[in-house]
C-alpha positions as CSV (number, residue, x, y, z in Angstrom):
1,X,-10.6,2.6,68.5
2,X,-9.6,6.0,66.9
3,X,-6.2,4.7,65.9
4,X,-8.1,1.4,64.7
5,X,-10.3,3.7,62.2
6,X,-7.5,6.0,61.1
7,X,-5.5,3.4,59.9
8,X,-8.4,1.5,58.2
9,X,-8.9,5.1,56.4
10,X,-5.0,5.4,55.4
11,X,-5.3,1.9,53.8
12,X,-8.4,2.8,52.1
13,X,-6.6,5.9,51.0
14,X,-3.5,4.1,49.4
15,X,-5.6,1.1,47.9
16,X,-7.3,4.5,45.8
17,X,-3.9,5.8,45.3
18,X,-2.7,2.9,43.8
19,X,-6.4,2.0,41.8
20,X,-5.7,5.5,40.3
21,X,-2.1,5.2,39.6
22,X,-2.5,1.3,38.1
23,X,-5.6,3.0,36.2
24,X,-3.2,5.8,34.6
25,X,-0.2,3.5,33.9
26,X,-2.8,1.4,31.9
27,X,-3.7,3.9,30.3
28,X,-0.4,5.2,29.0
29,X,0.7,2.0,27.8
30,X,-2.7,1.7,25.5
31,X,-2.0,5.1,23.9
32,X,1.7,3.8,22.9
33,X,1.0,0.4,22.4
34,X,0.5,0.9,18.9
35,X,3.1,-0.6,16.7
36,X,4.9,1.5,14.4
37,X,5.4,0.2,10.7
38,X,9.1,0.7,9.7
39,X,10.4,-0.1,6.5
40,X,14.1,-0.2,5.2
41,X,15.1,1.9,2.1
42,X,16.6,5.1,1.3
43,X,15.2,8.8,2.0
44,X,13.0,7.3,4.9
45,X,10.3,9.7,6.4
46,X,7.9,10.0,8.8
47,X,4.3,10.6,7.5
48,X,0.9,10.4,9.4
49,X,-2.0,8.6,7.5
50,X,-5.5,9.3,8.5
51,X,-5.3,10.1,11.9
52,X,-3.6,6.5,12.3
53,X,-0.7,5.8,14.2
54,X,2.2,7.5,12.3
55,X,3.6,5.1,9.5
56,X,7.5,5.2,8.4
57,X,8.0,5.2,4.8
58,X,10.8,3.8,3.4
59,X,12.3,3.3,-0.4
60,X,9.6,1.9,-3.3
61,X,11.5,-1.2,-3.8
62,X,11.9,-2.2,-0.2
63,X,10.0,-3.6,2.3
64,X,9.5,-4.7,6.2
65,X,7.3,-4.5,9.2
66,X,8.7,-4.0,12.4
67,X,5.9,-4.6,15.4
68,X,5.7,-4.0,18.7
69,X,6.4,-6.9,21.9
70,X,2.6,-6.6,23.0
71,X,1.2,-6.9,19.5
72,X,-2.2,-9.3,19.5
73,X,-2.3,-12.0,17.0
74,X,-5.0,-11.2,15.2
75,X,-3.7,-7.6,15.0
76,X,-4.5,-6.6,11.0
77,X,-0.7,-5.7,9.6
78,X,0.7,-2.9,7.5
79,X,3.1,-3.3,5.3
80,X,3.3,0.2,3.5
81,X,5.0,0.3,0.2
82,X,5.8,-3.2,-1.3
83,X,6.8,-2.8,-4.9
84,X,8.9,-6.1,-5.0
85,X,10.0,-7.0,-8.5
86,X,8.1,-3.9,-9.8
87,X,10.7,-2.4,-13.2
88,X,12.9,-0.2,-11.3
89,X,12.1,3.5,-12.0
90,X,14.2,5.8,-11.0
91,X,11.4,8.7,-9.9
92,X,13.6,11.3,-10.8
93,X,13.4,10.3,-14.4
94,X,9.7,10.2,-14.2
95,X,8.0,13.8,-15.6
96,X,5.0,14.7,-16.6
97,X,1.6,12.8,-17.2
98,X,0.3,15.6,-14.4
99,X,-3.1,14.9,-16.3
100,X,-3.3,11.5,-16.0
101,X,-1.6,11.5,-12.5
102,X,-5.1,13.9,-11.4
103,X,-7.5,11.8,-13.0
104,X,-6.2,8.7,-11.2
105,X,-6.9,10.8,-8.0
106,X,-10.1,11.8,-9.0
107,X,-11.3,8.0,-9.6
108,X,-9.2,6.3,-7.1
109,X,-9.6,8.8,-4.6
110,X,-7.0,8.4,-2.0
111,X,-8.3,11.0,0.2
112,X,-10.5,8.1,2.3
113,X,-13.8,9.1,1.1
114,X,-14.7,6.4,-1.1
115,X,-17.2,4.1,0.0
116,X,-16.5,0.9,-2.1
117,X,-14.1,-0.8,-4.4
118,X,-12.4,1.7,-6.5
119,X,-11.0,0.0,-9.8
120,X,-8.9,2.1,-12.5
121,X,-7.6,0.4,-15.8
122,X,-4.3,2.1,-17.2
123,X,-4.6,1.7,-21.0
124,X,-2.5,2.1,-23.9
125,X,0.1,0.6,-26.3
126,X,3.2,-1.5,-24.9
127,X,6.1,1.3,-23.9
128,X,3.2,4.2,-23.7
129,X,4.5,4.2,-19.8
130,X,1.7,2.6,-18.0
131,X,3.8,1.0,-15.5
132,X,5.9,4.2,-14.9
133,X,2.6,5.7,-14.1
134,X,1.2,3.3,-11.9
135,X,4.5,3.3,-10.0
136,X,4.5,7.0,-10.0
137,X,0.5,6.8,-8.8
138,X,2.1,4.6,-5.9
139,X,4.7,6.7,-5.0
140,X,2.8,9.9,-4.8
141,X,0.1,8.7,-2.5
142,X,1.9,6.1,-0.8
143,X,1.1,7.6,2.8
144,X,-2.9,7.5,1.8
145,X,-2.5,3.3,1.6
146,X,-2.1,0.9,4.3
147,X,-0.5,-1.7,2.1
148,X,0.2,-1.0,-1.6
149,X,1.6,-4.5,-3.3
150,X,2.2,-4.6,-7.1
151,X,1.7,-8.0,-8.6
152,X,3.0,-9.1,-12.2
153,X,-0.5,-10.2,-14.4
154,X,2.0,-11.0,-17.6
155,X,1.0,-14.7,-17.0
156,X,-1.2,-16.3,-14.7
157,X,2.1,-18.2,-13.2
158,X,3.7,-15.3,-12.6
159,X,1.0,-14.0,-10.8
160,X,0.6,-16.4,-8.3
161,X,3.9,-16.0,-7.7
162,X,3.1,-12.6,-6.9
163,X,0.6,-13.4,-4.7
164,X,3.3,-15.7,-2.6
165,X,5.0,-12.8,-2.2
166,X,2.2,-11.4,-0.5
167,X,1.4,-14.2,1.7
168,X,5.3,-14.7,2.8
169,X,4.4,-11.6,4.7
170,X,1.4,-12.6,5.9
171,X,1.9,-16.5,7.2
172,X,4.6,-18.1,8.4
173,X,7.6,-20.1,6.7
174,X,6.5,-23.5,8.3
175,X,2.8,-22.7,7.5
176,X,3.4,-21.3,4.1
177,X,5.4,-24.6,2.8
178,X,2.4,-26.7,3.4
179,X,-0.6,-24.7,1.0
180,X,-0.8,-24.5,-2.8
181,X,-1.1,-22.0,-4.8
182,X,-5.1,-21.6,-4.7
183,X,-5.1,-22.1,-0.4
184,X,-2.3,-19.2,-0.8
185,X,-4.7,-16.7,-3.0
186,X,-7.4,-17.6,-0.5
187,X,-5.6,-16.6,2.6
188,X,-4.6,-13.4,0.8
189,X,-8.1,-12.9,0.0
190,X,-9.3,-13.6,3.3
191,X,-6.2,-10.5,4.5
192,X,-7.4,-7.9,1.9
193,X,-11.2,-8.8,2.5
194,X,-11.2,-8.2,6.5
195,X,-13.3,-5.4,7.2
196,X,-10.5,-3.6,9.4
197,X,-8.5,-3.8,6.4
198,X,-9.5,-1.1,4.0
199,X,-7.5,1.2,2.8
200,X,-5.1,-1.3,0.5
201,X,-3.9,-1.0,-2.6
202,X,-2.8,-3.1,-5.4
203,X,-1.9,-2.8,-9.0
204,X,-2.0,-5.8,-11.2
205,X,0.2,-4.7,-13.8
206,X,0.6,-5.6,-18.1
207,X,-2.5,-7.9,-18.1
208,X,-2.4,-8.4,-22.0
209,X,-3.6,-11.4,-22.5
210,X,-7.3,-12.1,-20.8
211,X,-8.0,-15.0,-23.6
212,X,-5.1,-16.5,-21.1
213,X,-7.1,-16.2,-17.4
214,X,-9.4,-14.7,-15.7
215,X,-8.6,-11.6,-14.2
216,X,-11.5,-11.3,-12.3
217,X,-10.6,-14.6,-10.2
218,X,-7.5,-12.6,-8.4
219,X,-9.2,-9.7,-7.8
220,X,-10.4,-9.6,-4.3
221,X,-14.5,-9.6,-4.2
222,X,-14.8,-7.0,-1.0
223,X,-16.5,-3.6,-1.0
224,X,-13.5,-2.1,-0.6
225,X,-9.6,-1.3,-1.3
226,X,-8.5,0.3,-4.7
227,X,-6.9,-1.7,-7.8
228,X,-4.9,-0.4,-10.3
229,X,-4.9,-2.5,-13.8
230,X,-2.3,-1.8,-16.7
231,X,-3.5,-3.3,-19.9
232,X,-3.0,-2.9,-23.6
233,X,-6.9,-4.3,-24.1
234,X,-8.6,-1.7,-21.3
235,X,-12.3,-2.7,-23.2
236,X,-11.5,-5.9,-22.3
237,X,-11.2,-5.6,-18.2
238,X,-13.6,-3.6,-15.9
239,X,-13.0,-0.6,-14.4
240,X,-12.8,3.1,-15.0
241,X,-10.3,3.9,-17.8
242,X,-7.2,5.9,-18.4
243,X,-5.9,6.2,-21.4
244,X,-2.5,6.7,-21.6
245,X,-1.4,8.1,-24.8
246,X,2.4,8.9,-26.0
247,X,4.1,11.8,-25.0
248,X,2.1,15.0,-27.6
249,X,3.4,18.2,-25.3
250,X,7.0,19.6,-27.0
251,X,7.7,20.5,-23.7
252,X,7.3,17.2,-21.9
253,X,9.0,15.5,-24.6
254,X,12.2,18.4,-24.4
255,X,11.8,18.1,-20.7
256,X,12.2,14.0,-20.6
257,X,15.1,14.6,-23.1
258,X,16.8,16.7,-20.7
259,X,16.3,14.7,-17.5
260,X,17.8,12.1,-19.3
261,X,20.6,13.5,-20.6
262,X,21.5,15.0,-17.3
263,X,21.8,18.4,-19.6
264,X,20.1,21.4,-18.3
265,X,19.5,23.6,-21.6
266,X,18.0,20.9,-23.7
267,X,14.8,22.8,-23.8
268,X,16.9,26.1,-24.6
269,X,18.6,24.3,-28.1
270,X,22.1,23.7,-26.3
């Protein structure tokens, strides 16, 4: 009878062994189950964003996701940096506008403490550098943004177009192939509107024509995410303003000149 008991006590014993051990193993795998985002470019870095899982960021003009084996389905995605067809800039040509870049911050905040829909409208004459800036903007703070996706607002065709793009990340081939373009805005609406999706970005970029469309009907109606407009007519399309005025600082200007050129003493007279 002793024996009986002693053994029903070393079962009892490993069943809680193995509870505890099953219990921990869960455990473990839920701490590293979440899915890194990796994207393929140059001068790739690891950056940490929010106290979220850390994000890999790869080259402005390149783009990917990468996601784990036990990812759910209805897992919200990040996509990072996604500049597609954005003008390429190289960023080492890019200097000054430090003003500008600071009041952007100030209104778009990036720091997470906004508590709705931040909208900023670049303004200014065509070449003032409005797109350099709001690429620059992008680049700078690119680890504060889920998803940053630049669309092209020169026509209303061309940004539908841009808002394909979006959705060939979001839906599948097979499932993309059968919506229009309206079902396709929709859907991306319905991605940048989910309430565990906030911290997005997207700049609609040379909107110069708003006797052409709407603006207003692409811009996502949610209480969150931050959009960045670039527009010749700013006091035509809502938002806080920037103006962005041509180069004024001799120093800037010799400094530009200089990177340029690729001559270091520009600024000197040689």
């Amino acid at each position: 009878m002793a024996e009986a008991v002693a053994a029903v006590g070393q079962t009892t014993q490993h069943v809680d062994n193995g509870e505890r051990i099953l219990g921990e193993l869960t455990r473990l795998r839920l701490a590293n189950d979440q899915p890194p985002l990796a994207q393929r470019g140059h001068n790739i870095a690891s950056v940490s964003a929010h106290g979220r899982s850390n994000l890999v960021a790869g080259d402005v003009y390149n783009y990917g996701v990468l996601f784990g084996p036990n990812q759910e389905p209805d897992e919200i995605k990040a996509f990072g940096l996604c500049l597609g067809s954005a003008p390429l800039i190289d960023a080492d040509n890019f200097v000054g506008r430090a003003a500008e870049l600071d009041q952007m911050k100030r209104i778009l905040r990036p720091d997470g403490t906004a508590t709705e829909q931040q909208r900023l409208v670049l303004g200014g004459m065509g070449g003032v550098g409005k797109t350099q800036l709001a690429i620059a903007y992008a680049r700078l703070y690119q680890a504060r943004y889920t998803s940053v996706f630049w669309l092209d607002a020169t026509t209303e065709l061309n940004l539908k177009q841009s808002f394909r793009s979006i959705a060939r990340r979001l839906l599948k081939s097979t499932e993309l192939e059968k919506l229009d373009d309206e079902q396709i805005i929709h859907r991306a609406h319905d991605w940048l509107s989910d309430t565990r999706n906030t911290e997005w970005l997207l700049i609609f970029d040379n909107y110069d024509d708003p006797d052409q469309f709407a603006i207003n009907d692409y811009v996502p109606n949610t209480a969150h995410g931050s959009i960045i407009m670039t527009t010749r007519l700013p006091d035509l399309v809502s938002g806080q303003q920037v103006r962005v005025q041509p180069m004024r600082s001799l120093d800037e200007s010799l400094e530009i000149l200089q990177t340029r050129a690729r001559r270091d003493h520009v600024k000197n007279g040689k």
